[in-house]
Every structure is written in C-alpha cells, then in structure tokens.
Backbone bond lengths (Angstrom), bond angles and torsions (degrees), N, CA, C in turn:
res aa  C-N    CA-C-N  psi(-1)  N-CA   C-N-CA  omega(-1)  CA-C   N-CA-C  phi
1 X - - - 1.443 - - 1.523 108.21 -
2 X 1.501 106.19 139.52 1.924 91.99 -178.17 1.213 105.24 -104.51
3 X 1.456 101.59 146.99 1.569 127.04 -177.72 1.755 116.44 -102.72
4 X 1.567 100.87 94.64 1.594 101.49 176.48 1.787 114.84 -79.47
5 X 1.378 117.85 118.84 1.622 94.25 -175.73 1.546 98.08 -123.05
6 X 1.233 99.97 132.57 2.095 109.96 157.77 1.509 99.05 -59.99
7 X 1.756 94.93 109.07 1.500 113.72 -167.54 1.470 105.10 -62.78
8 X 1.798 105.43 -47.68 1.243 97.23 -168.94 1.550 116.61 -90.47
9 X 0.881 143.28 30.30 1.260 150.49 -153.63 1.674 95.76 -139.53
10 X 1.705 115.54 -43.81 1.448 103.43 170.79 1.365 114.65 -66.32
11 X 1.912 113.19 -24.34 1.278 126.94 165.07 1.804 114.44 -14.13
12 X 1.203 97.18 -83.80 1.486 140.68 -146.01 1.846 91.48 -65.82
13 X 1.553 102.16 -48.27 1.320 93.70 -178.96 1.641 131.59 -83.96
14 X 1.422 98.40 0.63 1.720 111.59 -175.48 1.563 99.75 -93.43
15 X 1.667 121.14 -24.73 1.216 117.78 171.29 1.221 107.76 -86.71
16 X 1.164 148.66 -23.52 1.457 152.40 145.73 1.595 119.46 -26.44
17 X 1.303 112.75 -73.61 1.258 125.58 141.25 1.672 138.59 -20.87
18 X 1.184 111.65 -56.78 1.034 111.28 167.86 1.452 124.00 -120.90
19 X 1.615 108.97 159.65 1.573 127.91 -165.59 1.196 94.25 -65.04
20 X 1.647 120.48 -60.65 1.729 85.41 -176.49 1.501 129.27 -108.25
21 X 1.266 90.95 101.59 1.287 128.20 -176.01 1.609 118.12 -54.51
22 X 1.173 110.66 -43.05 1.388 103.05 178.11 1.844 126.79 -89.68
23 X 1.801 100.81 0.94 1.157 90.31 -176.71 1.817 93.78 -114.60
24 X 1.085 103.02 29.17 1.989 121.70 159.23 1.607 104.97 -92.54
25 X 1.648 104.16 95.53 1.321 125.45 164.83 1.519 121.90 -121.73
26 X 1.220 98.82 173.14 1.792 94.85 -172.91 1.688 102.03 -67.75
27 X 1.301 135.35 -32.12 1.354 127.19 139.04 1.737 136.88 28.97
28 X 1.908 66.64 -92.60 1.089 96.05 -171.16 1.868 118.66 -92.77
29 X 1.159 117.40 -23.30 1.407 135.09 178.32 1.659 100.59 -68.90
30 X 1.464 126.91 -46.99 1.050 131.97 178.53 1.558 115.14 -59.53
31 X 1.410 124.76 -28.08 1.340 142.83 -155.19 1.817 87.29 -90.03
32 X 1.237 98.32 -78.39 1.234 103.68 176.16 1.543 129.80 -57.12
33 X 1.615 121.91 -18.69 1.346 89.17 153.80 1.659 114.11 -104.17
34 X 1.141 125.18 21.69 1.373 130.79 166.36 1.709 111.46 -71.87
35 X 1.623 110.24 -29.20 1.505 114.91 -178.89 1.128 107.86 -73.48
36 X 1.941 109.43 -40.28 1.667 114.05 -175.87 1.184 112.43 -52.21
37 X 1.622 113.81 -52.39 1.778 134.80 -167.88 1.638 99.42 -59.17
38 X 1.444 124.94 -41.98 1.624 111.38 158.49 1.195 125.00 -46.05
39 X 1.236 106.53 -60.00 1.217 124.54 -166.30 1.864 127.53 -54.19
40 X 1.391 101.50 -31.66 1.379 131.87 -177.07 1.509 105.02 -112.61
41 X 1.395 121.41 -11.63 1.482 113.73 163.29 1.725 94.97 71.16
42 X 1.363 121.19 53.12 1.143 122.72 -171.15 1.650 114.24 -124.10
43 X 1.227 149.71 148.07 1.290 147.62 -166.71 1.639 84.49 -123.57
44 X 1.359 108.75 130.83 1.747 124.14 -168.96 1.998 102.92 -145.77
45 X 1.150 102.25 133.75 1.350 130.61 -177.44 1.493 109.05 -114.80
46 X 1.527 132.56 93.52 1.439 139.84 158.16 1.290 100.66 -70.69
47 X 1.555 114.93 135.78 1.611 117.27 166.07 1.566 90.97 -127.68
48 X 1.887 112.01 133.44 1.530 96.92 175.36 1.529 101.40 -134.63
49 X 1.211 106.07 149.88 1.759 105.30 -175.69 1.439 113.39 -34.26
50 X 1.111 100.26 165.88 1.453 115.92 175.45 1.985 153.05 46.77
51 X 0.873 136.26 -140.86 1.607 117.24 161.01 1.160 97.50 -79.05
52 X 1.888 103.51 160.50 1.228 127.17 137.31 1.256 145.90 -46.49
53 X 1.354 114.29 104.11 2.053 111.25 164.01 1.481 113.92 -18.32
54 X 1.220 94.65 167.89 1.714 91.77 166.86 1.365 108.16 -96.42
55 X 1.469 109.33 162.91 1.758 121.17 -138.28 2.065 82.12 -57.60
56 X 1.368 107.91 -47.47 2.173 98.93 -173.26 1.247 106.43 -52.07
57 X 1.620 126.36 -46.38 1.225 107.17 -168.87 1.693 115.22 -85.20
58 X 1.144 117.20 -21.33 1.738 127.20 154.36 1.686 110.94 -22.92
59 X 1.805 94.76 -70.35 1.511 95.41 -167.37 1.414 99.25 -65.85
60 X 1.732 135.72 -39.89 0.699 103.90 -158.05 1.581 122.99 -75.87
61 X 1.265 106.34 -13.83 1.514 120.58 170.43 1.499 120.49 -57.92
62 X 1.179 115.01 -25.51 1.752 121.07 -153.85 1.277 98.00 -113.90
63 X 1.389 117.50 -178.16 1.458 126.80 -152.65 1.396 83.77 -143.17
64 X 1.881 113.04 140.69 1.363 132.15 165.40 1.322 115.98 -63.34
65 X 1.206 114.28 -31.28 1.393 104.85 174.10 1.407 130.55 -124.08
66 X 1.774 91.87 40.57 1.458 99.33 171.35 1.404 100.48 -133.43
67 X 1.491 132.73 168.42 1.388 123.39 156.67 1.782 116.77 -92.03
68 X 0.978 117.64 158.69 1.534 120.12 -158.49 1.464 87.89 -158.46
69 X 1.882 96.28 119.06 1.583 114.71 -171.34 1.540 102.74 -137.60
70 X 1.546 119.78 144.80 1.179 117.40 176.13 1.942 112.99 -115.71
71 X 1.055 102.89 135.35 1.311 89.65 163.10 1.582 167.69 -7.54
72 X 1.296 82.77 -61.55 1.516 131.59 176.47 1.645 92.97 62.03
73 X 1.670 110.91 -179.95 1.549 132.31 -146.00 1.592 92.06 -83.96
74 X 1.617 99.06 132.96 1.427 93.88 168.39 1.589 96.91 97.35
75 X 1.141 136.57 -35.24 1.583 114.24 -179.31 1.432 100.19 -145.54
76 X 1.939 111.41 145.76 1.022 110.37 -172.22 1.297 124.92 -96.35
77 X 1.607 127.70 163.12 1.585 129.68 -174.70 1.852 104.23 -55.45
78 X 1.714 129.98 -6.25 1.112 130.36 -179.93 1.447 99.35 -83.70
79 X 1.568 114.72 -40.84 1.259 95.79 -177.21 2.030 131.10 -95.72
80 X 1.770 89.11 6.84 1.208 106.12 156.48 1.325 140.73 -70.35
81 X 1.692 90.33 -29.88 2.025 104.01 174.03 1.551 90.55 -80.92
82 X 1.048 121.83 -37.28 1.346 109.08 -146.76 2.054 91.07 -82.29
83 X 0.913 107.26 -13.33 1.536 97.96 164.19 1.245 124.04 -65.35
84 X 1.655 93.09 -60.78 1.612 113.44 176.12 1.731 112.65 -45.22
85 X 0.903 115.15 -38.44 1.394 122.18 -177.30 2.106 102.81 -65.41
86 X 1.288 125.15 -60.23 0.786 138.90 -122.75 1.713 96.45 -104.77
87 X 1.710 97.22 -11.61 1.769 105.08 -170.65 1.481 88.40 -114.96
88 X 1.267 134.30 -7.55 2.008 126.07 -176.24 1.278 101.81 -77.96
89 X 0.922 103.39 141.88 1.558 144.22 -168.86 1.704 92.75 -68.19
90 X 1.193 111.71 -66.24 1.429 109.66 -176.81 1.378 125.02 -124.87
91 X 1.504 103.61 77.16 1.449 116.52 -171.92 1.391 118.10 -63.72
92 X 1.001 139.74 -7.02 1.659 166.88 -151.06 1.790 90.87 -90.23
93 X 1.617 110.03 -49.84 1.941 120.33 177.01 1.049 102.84 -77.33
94 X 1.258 131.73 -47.96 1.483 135.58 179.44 1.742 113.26 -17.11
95 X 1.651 125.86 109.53 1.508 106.99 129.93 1.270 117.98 -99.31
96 X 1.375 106.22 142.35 1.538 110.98 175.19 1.973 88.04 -111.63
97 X 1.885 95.62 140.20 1.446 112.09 167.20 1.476 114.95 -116.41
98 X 1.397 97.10 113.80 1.827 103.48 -179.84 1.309 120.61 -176.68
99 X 1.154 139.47 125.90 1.463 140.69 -163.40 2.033 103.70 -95.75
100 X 1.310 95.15 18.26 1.803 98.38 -172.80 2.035 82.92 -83.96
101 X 1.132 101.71 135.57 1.414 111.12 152.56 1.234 127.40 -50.93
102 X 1.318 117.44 -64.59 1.444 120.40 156.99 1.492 127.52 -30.39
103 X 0.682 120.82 -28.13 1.720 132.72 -169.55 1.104 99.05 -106.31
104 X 1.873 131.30 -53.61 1.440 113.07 175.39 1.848 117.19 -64.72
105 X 1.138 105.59 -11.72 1.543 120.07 -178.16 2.077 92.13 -70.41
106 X 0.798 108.27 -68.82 1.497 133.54 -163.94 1.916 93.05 -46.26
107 X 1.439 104.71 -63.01 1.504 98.38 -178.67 1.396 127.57 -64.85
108 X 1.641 99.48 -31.20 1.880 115.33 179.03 1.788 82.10 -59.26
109 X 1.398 120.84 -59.97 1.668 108.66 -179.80 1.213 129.98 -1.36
110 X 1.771 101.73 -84.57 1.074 127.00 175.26 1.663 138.77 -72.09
111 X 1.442 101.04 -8.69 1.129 144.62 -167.89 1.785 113.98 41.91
112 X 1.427 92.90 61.73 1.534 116.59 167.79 1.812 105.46 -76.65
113 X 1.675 122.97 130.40 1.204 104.75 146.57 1.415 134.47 -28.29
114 X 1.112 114.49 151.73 1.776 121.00 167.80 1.409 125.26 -145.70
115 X 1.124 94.39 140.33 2.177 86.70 175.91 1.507 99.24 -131.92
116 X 1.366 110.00 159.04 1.223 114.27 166.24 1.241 109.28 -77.44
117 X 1.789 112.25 158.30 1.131 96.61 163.16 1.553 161.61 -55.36
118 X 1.761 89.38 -38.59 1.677 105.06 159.07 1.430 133.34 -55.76
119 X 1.310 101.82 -26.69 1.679 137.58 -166.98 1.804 89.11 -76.81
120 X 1.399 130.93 -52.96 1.352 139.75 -175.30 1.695 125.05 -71.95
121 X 1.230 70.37 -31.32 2.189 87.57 -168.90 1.602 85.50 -88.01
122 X 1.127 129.40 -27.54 1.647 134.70 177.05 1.624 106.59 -60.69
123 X 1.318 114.55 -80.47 1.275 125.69 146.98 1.686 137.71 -16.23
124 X 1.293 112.27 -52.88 1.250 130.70 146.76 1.284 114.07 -41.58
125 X 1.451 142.21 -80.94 1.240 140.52 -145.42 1.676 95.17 -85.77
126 X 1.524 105.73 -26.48 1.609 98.55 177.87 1.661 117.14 -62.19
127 X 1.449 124.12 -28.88 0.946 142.62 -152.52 1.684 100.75 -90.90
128 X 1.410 120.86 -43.87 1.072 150.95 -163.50 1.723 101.64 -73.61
129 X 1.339 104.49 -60.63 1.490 124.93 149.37 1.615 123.68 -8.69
130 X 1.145 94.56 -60.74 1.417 100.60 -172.89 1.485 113.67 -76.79
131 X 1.614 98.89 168.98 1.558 107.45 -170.58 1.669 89.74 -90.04
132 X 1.781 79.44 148.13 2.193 86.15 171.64 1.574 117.51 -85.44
133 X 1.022 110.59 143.19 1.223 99.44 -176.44 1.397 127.45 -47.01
134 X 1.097 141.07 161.50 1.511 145.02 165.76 1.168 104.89 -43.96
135 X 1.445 123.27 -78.98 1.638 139.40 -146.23 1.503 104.50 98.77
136 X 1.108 137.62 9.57 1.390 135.24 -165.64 1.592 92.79 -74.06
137 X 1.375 140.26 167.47 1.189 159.66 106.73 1.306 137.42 -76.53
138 X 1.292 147.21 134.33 1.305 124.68 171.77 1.411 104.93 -61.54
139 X 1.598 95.37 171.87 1.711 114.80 -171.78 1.734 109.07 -58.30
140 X 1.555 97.96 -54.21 1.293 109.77 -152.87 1.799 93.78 -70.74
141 X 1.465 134.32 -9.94 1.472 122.79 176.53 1.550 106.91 -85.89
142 X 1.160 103.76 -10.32 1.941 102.66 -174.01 1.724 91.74 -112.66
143 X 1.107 121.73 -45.23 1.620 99.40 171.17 1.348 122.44 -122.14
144 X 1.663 111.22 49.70 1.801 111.43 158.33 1.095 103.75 68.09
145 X 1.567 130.95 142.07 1.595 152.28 171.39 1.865 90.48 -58.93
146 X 1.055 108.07 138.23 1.456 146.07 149.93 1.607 88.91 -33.14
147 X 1.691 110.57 146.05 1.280 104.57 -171.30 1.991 87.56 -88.28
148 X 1.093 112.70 -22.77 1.781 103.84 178.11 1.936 110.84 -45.57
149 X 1.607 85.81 -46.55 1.654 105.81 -166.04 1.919 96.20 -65.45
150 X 1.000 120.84 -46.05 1.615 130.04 -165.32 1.986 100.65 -71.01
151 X 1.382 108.99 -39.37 1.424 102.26 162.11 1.076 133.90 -107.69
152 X 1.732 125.84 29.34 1.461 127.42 128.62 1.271 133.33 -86.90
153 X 1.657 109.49 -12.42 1.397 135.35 152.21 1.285 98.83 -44.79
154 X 1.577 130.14 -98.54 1.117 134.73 -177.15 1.410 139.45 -50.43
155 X 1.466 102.31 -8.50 1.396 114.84 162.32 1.451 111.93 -89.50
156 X 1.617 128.34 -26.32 1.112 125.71 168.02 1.815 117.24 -57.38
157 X 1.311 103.48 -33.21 1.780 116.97 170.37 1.575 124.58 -89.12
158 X 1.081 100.83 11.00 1.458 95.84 162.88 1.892 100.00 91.25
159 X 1.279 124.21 11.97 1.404 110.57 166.59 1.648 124.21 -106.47
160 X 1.036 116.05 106.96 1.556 122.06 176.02 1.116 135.28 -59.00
161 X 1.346 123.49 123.24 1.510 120.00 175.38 1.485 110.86 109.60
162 X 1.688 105.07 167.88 1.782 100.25 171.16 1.321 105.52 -71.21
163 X 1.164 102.36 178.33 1.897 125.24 -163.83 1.686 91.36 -76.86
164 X 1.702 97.44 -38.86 1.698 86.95 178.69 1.097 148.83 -46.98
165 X 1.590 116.14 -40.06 1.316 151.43 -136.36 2.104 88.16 -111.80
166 X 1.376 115.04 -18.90 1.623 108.87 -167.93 1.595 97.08 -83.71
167 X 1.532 114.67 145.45 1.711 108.30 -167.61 1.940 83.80 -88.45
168 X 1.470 95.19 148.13 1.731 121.29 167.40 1.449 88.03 -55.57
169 X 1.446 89.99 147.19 1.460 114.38 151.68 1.372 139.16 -52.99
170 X 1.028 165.15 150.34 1.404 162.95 -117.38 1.465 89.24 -118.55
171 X 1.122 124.52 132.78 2.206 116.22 168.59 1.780 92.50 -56.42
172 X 1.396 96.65 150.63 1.617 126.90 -167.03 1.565 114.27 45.48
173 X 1.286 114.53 53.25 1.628 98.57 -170.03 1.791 88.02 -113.32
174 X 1.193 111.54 -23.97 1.834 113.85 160.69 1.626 121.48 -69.56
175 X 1.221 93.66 -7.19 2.048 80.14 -169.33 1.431 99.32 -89.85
C-alpha cells in the first residue's frame, strides 16, 4: 500500500517525540523511514516544503528506498499531498501521513487511509523496534516429513499401505 507523508510536518512530530531532538533532520527522518519502508515492504512518498538541494545534497538527504519530493517555490508540500491524493487512481490503498487538517480532510475525501503524524512516527519506531525475523524454517519444510511421518499422515486420511505399493498417476493427470 503506498504511503504519501507531509515530510515536514512528520518532521516536527518525530522531534517532538524524541529527546534528541536536534539531531532529527530531514537526513535523518528520511533514513529512518526508508529502513521502515524495507522493512514493511512498503512504497513511501516524502513531500517537503520548498526547493530542491542540489542533486549531491538531495541524494544525500533521501533514502533509496523511498521517493523524496520537494515542492518547489511558491507552493506548499500540503498542497502537493493534497494533489497526490486527489489525482491516484486508487485512493481506497492510499495512507496519507499528516496532522494538517486539510490533508486529513482531502483523504477522508477520497477515502484514502490516514494517520497522524505522531500516530505514524509512533508506529514507525515501534515497528523498527522489533527483532527481524530469522529466516529460519523448520527442518521438515526444507527436507520433507520422514517417510514414517508421511505414512501416519496418510494413514490418518484414510490411505492404506506403503507409498510404494500406491499405482503413479496417469502422465498429465497433475497439470
């Protein structure tokens, strides 16, 4: 589902939130929800007031796996979500993150999800929080039930006998 957020407005509330407050920059906000947007397998849209950095300090500001959009002069990142919101195809997937009225007005519209911002950056760090999974599998899904285990299986369902003794299937009777 894609996540459009009023960059600077999630700004304001992640330094709110947290003690250290002054080393919460667009930086660093971008970094961190670029880890979340991995992490959650999420496609995320930052819009933040005003012009663009220059293209070095851009990348270095923005996150690979987020998109990171500026305004530009003359109109604000509120009325950029509130575009974005208002031109998607399928606003129904839409979360929009932003505590602007306007913008929660705009998504209730279309009836895009919404979170506030505090409500997200909450969420966020909870998410972030957690341990990643292993990747482990059990044994028996990477190397198959024990042929003992596979014929009390099948004796529990009503099939008789070793696995040997059952005639193959006809060629194409699986496709």
């Amino acid at each position: 589902m894609p996540v459009v957020i009023d960059g600077n407005n999630l700004l304001h509330a992640a330094r709110d939130a947290d003690a250290l407050k002054l080393l919460t920059g667009r930086s660093m906000l971008c970094d961190t929800v670029g880890r979340w947007a991995v992490v959650r397998r999420e496609r995320v849209h930052i819009v933040f007031d005003g012009r663009a950095p220059h293209a070095a300090l851009a990348k270095q500001i923005g996150n690979a796996a987020i998109e990171v959009s500026y305004s530009g002069a003359g109109r604000t990142a509120d009325a950029v979500v509130t575009y974005l919101i208002d031109t998607n195809s399928a606003p129904r997937r839409l979360t929009v993150v932003s505590s602007d009225r306007a913008i929660i007005r705009a998504a209730k519209r279309r009836r895009a999800r919404w979170m506030r911002s505090e409500d997200f950056w909450r969420l966020l760090k909870r998410d972030l929080a957690q341990p990643a999974p292993d990747g482990t599998e059990p044994e028996e899904k990477e190397a198959g039930l024990s042929p003992e285990a596979t014929e009390e299986w099948l004796a529990d369902f009503g099939f008789d006998g070793p696995t040997s003794s059952r005639p193959e299937c006809p060629p194409g009777a699986d496709d």
